[in-house]
DSSP file (Angstrom, degrees, kcal/mol; ACC not computed):
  #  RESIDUE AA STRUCTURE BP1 BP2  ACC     N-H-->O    O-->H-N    N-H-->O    O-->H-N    TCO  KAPPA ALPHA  PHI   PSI    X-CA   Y-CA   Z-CA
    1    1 A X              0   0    0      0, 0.0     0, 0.0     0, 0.0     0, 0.0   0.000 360.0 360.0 360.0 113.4   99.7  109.3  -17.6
    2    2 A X     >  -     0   0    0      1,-0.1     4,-1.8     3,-0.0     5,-0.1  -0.255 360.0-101.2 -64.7 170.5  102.0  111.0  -20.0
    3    3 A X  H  > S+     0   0    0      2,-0.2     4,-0.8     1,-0.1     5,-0.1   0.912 121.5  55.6 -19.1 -69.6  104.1  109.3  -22.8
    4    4 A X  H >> S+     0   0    0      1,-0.2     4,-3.9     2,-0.2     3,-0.7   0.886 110.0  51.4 -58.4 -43.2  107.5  109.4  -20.8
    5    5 A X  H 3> S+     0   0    0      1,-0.3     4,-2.0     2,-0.3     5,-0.3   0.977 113.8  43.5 -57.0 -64.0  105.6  107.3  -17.7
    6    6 A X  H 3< S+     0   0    0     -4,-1.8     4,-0.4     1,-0.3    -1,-0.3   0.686 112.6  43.9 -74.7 -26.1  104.6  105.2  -19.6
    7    7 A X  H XX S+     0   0    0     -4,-0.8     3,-2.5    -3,-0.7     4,-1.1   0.940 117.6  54.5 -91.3 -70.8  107.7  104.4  -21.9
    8    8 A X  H >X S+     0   0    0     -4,-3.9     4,-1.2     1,-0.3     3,-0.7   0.873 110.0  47.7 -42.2 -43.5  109.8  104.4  -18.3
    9    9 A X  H 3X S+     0   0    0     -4,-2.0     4,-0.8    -5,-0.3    -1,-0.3   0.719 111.1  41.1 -85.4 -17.4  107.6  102.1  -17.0
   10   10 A X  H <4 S+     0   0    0     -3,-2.5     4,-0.4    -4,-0.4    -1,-0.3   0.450 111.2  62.8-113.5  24.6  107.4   99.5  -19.7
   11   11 A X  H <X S+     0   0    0     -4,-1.1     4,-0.8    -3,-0.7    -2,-0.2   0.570 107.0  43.6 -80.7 -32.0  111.3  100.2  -19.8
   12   12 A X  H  X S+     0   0    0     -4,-1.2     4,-1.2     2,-0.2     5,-0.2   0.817 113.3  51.5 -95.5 -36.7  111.4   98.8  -15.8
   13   13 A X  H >X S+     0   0    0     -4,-0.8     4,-1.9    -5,-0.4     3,-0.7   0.977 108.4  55.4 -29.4 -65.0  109.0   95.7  -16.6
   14   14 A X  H 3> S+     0   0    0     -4,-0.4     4,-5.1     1,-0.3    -1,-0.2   0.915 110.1  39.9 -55.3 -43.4  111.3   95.0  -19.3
   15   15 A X  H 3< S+     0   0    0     -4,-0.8    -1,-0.3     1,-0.2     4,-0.2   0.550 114.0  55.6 -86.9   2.2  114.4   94.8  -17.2
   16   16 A X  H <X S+     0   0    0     -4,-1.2     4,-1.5    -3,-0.7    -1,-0.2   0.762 104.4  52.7 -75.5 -29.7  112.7   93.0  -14.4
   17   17 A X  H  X S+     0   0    0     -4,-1.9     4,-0.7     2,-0.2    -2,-0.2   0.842 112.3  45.6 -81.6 -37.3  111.8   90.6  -16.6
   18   18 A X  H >X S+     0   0    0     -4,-5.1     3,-1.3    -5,-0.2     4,-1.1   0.937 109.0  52.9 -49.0 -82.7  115.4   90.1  -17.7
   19   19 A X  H 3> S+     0   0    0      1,-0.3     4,-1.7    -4,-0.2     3,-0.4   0.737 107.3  47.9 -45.7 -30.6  116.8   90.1  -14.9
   20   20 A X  H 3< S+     0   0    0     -4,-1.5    -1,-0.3     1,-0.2    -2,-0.2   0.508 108.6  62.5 -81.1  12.6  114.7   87.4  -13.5
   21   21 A X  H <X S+     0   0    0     -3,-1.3     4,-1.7    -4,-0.7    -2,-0.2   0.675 104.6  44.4  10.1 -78.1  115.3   85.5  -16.7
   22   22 A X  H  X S+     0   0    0     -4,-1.1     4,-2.4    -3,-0.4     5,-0.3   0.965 110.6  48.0 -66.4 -53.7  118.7   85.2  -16.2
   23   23 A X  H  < S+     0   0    0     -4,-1.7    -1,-0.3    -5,-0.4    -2,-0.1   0.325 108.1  60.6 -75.0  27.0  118.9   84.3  -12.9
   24   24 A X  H >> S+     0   0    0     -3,-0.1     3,-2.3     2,-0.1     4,-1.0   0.704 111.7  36.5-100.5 -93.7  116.3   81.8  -13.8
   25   25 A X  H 3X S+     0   0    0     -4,-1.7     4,-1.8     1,-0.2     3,-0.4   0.681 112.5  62.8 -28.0 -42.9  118.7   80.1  -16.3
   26   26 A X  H 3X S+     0   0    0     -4,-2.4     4,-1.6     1,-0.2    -1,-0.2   0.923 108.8  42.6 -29.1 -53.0  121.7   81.0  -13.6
   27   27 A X  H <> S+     0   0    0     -3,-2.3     4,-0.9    -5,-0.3    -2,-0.2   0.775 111.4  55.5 -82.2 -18.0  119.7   78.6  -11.2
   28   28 A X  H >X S+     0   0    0     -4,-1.0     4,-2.4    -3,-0.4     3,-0.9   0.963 112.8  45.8 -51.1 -87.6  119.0   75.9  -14.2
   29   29 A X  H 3X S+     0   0    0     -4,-1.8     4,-1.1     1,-0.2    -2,-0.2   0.520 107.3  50.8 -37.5 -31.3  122.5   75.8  -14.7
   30   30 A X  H 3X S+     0   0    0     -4,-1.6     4,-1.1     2,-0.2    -1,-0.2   0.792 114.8  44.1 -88.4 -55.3  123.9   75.5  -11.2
   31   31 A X  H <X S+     0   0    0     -4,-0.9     4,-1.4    -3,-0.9    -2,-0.2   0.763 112.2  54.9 -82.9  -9.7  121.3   72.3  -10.3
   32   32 A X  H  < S+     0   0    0     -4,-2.4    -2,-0.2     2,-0.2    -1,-0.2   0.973 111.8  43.5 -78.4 -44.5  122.3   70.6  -14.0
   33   33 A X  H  < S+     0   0    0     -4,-1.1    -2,-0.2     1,-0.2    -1,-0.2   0.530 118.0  51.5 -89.2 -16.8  126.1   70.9  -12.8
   34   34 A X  H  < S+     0   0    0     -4,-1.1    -1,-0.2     2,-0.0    -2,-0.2   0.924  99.5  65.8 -76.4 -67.6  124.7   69.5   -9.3
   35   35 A X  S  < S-     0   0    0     -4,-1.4     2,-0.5    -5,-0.2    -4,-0.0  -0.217  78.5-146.8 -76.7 141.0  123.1   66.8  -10.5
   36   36 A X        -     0   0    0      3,-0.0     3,-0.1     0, 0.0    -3,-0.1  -0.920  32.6-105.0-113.1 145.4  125.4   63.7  -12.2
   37   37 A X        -     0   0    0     -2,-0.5     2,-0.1     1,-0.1     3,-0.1  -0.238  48.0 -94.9 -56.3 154.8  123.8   61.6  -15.3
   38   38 A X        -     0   0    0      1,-0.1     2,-0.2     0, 0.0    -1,-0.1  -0.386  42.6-106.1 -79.2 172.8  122.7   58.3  -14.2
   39   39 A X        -     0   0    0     -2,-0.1     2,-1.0     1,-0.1    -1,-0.1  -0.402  48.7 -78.7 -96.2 166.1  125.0   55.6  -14.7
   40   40 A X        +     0   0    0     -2,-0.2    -1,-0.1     1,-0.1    -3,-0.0  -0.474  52.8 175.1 -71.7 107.9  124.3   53.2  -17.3
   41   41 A X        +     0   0    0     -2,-1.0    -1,-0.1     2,-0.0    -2,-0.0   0.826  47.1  76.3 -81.3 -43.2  121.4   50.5  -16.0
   42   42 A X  S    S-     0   0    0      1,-0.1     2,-0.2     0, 0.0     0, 0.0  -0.005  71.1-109.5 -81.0-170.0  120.5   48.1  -18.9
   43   43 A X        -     0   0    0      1,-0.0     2,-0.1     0, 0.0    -1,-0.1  -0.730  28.6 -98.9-113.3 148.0  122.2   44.9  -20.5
   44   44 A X        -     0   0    0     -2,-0.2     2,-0.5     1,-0.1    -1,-0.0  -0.257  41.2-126.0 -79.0 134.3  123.7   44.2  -23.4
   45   45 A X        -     0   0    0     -2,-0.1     2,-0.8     1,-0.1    -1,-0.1  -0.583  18.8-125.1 -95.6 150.7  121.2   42.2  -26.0
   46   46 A X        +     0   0    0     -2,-0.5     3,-0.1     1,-0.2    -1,-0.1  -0.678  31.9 171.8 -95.1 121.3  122.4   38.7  -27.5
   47   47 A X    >>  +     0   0    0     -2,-0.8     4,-1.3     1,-0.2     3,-1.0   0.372  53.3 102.3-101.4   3.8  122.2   39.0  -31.3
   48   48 A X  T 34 S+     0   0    0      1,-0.2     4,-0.5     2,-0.2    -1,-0.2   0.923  84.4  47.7 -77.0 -63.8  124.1   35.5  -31.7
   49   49 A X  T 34 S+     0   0    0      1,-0.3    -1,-0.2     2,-0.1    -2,-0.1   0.639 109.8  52.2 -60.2 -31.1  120.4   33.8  -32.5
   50   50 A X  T X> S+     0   0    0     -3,-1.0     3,-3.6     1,-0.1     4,-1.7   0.961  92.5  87.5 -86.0 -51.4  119.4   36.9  -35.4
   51   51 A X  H 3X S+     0   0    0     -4,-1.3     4,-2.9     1,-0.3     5,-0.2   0.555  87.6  42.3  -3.2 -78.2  123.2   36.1  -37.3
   52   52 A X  H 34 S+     0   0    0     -4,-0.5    -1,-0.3     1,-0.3     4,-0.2   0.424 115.6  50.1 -81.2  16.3  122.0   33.3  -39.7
   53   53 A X  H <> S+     0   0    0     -3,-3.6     4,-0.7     2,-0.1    -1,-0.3   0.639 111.3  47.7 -94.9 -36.0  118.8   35.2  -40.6
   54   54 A X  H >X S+     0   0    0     -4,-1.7     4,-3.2     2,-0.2     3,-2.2   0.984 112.8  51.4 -67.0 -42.9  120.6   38.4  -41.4
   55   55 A X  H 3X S+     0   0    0     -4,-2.9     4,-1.2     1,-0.3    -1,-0.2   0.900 112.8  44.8 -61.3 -47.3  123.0   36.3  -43.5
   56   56 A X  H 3> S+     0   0    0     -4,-0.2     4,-0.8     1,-0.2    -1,-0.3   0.660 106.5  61.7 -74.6  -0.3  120.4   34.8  -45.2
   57   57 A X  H << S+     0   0    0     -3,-2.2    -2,-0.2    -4,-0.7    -1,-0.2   0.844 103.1  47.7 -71.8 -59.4  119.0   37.8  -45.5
   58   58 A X  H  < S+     0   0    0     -4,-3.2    -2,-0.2     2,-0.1    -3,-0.1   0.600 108.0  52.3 -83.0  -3.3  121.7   39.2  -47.4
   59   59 A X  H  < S+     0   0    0     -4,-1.2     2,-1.0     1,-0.2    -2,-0.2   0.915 126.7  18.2 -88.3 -74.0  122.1   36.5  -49.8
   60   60 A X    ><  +     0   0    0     -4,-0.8     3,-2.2     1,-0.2     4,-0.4  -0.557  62.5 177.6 -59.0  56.6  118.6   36.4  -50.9
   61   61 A X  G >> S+     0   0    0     -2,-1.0     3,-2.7     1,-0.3     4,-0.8   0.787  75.0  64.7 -54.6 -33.7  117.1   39.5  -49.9
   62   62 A X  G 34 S+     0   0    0      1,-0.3    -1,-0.3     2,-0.2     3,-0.2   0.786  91.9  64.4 -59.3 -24.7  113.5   38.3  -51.8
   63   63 A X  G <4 S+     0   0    0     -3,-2.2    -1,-0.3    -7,-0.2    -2,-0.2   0.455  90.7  62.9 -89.5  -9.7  113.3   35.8  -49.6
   64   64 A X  T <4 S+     0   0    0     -3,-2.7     2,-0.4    -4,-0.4    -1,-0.2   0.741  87.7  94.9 -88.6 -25.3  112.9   38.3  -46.8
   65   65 A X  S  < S-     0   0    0     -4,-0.8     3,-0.1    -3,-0.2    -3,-0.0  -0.241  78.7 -98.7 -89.7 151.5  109.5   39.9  -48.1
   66   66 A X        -     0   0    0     -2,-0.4    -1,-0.1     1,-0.1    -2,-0.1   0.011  43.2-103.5 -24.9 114.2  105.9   39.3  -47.4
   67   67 A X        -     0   0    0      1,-0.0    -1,-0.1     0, 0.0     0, 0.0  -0.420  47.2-112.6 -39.1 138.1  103.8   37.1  -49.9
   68   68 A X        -     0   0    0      1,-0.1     2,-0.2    -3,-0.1    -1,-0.0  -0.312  30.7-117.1 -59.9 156.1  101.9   39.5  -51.9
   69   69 A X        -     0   0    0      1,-0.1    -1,-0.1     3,-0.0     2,-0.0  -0.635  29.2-109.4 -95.6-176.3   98.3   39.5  -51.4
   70   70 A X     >  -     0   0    0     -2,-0.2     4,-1.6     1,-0.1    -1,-0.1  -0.020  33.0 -94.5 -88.2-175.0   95.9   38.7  -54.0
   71   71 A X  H  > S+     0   0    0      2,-0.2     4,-3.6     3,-0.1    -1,-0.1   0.972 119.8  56.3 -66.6 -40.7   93.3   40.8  -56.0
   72   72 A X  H >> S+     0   0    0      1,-0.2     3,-3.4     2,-0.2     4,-1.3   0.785 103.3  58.0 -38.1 -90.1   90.0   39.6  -53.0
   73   73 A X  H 3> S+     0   0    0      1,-0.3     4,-2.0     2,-0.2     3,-0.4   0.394 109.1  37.5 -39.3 -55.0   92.2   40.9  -50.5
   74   74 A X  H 3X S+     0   0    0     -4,-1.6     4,-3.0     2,-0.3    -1,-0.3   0.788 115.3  58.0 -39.6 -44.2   92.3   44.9  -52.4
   75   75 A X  H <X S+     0   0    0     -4,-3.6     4,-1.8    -3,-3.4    -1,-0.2   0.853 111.6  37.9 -71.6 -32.1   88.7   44.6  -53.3
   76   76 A X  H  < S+     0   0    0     -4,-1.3    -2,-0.3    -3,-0.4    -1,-0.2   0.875 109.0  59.1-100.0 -22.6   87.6   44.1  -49.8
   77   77 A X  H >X S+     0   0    0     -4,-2.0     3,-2.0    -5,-0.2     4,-1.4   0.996 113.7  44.3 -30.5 -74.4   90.0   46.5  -48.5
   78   78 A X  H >X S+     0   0    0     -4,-3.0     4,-3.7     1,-0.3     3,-0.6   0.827 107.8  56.6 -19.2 -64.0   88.1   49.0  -50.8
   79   79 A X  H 3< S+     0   0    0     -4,-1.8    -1,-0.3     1,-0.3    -2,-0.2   0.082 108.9  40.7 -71.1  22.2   85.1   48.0  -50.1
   80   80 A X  H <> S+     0   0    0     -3,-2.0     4,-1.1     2,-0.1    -1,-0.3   0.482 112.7  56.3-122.6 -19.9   85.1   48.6  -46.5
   81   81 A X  H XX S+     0   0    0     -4,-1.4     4,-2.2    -3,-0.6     3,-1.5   0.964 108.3  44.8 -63.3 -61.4   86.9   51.5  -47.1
   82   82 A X  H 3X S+     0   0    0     -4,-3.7     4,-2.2     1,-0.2     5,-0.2   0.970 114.5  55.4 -49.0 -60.0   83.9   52.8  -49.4
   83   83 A X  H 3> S+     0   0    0      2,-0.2     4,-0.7     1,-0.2    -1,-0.2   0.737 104.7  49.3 -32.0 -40.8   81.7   51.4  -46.5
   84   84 A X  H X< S+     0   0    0     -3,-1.5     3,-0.9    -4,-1.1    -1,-0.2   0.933 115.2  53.7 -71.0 -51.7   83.4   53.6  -43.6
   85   85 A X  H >< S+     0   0    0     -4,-2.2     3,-1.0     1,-0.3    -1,-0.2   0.651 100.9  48.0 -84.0 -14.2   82.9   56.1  -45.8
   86   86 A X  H 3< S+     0   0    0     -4,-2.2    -1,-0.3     1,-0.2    -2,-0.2   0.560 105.2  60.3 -43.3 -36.8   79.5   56.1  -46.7
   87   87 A X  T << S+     0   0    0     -3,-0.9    -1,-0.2    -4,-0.7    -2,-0.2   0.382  80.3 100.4 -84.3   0.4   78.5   55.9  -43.6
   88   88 A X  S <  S-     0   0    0     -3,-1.0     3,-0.2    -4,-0.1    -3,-0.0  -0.083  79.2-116.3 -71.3 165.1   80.2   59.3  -42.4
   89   89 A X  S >  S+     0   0    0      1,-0.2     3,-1.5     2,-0.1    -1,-0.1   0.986 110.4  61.4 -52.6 -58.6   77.7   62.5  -42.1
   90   90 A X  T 3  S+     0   0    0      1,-0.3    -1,-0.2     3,-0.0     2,-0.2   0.728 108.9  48.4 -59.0 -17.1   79.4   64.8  -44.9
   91   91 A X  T 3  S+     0   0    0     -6,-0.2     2,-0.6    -3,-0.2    -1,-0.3  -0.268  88.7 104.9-124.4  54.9   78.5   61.8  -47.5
   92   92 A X  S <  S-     0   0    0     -3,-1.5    -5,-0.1    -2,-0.2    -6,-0.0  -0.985  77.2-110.3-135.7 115.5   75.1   61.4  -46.4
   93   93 A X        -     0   0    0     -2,-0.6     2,-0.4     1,-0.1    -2,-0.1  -0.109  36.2-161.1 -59.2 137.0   72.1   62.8  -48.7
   94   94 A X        -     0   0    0      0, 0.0     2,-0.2     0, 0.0    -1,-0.1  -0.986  11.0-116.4-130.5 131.5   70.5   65.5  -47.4
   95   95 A X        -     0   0    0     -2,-0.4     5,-0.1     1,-0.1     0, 0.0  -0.466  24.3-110.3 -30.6 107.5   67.4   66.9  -48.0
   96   96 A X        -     0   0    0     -2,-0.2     4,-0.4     1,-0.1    -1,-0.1  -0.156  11.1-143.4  -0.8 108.3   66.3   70.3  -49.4
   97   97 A X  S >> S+     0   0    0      2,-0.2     3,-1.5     1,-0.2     4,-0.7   0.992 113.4  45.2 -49.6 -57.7   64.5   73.3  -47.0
   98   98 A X  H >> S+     0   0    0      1,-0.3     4,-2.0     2,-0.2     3,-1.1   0.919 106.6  62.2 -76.8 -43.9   62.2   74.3  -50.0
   99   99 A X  H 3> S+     0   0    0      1,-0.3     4,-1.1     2,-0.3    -1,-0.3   0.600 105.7  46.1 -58.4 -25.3   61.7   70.2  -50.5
  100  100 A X  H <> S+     0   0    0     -3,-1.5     4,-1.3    -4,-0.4     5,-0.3   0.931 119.4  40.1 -66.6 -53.7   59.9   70.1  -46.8
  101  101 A X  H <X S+     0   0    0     -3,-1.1     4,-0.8    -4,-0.7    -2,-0.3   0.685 111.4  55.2 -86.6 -28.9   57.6   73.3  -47.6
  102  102 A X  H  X S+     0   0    0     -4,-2.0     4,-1.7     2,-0.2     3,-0.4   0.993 111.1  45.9 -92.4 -65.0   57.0   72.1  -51.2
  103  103 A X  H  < S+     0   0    0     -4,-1.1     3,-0.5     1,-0.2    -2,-0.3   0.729 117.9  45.0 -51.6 -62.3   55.5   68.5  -49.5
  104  104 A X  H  < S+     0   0    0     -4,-1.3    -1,-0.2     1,-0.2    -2,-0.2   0.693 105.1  56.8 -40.2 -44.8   53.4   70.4  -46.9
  105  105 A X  H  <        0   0    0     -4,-0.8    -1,-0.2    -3,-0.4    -2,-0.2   0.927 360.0 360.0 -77.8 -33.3   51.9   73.1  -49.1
  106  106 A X     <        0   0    0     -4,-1.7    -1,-0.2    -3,-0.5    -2,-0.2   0.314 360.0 360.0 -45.6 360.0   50.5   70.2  -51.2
């Protein structure tokens, strides 16, 4: 197969592949313009009940956050954390090859 065949040929691929491309995207377009968005299903939500917590919200804003925790709580969050991780493979001592053959040749 000379150069030209081959350059012709991956010249008619290319423009097959366009053209069914387009008309790919032609036929997209045509069933989106077919089709009409659904109409709008849900309900409107009653916020009447949230009001005088946002209001207080906005006067005190401190008054919105979490108690802090204490010092325990961090130290056993660590320490279970340190636990998880102790127990993984990669932090697990591992033995030596020469340390097997040393203990057997004795």
């Amino acid at each position: 197969m000379s150069d030209t065949e081959y350059i012709g040929g991956m010249a008619l691929v290319a423009m097959l592949v366009s053209y069914l491309c387009i008309m790919h995207h032609r036929r997209e377009i045509r069933r989106a313009e077919q089709e009409e968005p659904p109409g709008w299903t849900g309900k409107p939500i009653d916020v009447t009940p949230l009001k005088p917590a946002m209001e207080e919200l906005h006067r005190d804003y401190l008054a919105g956050r979490q108690r802090p925790r204490g010092v325990w709580f961090h130290r056993k969050l660590m320490g279970s954390a340190r636990r998880t991780l102790e127990g993984l493979a990669y932090f697990q001592e591992k033995e030596a090859p020469d340390a097997e053959n040393r203990s057997a040749e004795n």
